[in-house]
C-alpha positions as CSV (number, residue, x, y, z in Angstrom):
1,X,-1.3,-28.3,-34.1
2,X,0.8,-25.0,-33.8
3,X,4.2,-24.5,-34.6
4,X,6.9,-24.6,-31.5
5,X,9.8,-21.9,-31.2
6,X,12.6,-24.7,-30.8
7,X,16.2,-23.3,-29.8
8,X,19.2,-25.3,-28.6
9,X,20.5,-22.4,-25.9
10,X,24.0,-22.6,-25.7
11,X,26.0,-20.8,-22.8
12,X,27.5,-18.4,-24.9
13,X,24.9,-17.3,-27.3
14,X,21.1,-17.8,-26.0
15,X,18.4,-16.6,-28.8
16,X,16.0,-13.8,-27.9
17,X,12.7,-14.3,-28.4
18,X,10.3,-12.2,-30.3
19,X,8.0,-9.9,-28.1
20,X,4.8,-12.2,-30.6
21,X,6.1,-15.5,-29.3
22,X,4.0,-16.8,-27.0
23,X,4.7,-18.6,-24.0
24,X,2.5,-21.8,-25.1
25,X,4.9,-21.7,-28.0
26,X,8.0,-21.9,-26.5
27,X,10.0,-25.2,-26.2
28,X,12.7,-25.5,-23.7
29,X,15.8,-27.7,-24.8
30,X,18.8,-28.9,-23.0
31,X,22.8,-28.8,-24.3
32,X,22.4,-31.9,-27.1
33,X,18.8,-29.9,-28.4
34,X,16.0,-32.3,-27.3
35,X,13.0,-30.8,-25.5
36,X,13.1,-30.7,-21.4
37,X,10.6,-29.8,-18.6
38,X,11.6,-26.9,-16.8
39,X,8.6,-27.6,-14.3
40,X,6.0,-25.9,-13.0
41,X,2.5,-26.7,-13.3
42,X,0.8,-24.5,-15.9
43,X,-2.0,-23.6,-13.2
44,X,-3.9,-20.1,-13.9
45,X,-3.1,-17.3,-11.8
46,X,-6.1,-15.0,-10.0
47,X,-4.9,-11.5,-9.9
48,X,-5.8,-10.4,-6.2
49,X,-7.9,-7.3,-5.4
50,X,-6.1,-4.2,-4.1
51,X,-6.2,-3.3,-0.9
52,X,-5.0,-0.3,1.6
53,X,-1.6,-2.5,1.8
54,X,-1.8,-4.6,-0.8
55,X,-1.1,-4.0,-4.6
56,X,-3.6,-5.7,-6.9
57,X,-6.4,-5.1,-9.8
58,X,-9.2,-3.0,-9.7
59,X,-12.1,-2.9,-12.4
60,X,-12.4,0.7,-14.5
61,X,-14.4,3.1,-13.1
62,X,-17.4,4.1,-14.2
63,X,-17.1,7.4,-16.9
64,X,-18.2,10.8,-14.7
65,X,-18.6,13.5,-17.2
66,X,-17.2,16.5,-16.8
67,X,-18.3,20.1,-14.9
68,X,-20.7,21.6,-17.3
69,X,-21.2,25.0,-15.6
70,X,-19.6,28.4,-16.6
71,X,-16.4,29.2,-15.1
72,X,-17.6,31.7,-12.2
73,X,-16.3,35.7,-13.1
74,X,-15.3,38.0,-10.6
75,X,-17.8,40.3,-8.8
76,X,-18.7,43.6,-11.3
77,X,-18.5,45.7,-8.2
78,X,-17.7,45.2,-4.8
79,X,-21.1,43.4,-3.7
80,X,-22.2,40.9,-6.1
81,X,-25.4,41.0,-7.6
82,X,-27.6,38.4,-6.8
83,X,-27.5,36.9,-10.7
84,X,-23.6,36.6,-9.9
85,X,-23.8,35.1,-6.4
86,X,-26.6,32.1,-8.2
87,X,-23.9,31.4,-10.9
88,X,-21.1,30.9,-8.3
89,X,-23.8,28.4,-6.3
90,X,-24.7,26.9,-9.4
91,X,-21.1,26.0,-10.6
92,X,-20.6,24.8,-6.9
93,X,-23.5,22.5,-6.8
94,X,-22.8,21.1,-9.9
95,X,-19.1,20.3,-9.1
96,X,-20.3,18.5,-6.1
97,X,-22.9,16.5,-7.5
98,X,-19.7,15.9,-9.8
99,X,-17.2,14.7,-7.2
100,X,-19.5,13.1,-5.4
101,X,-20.2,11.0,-8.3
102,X,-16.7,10.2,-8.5
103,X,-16.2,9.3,-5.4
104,X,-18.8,6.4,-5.8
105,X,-17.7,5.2,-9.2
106,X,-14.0,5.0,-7.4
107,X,-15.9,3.3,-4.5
108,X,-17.7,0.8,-7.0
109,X,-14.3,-0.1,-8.8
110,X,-12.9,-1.1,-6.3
111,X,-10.2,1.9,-6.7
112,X,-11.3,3.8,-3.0
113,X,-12.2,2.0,0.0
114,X,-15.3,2.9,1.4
115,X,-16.1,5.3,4.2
């Protein structure tokens, strides 16, 4: 059996509870201090899934590291060799795959609808 936060709450001076009580622990009391149902029936509550108009929970997404590739560098001249040109599609492709992989982590959350 657990103990019970028990408080007679008069008008004038009501007790604050703790931010560790918990709500299972608290006993509601009327003006001469015995116990009272404030109703309600304890059911459970089902957060809803979000939706484009609709606020609700979404799971956590799945981790997406981060782009790996060498910041591109500006052209050494005003044509850019070929080595510098496959660095710049290198970085791009990569970032793609990485977005891309984003996107379907978001998708598989729950956190972006899908297309």
């Amino acid at each position: 059996m657990s103990a019970r936060f028990l408080h007679a709450i008069a008008a004038s001076s009501a007790p604050t509870p703790e931010a560790t009580d918990l709500v299972a622990d608290v006993v509601f009391v009327d003006d001469s201090g015995k116990p009272t149902d404030i109703g309600g029936s304890g059911g459970s509550y089902t957060l809803p899934a979000a939706s484009a108009s609709a606020l609700g929970g979404v799971k956590l997404a799945t981790a997406v590291a981060d782009v790996a590739a060498t910041d591109a560098t500006n052209a050494t001249g005003a044509t850019p060799t070929a080595a510098e040109f496959q660095a710049v599609v290198t970085e791009l492709n990569e970032t793609k795959q990485k977005l891309n992989a984003l996107l379907a982590a978001l998708r598989a959350s729950g956190a972006l609808a899908s297309a």
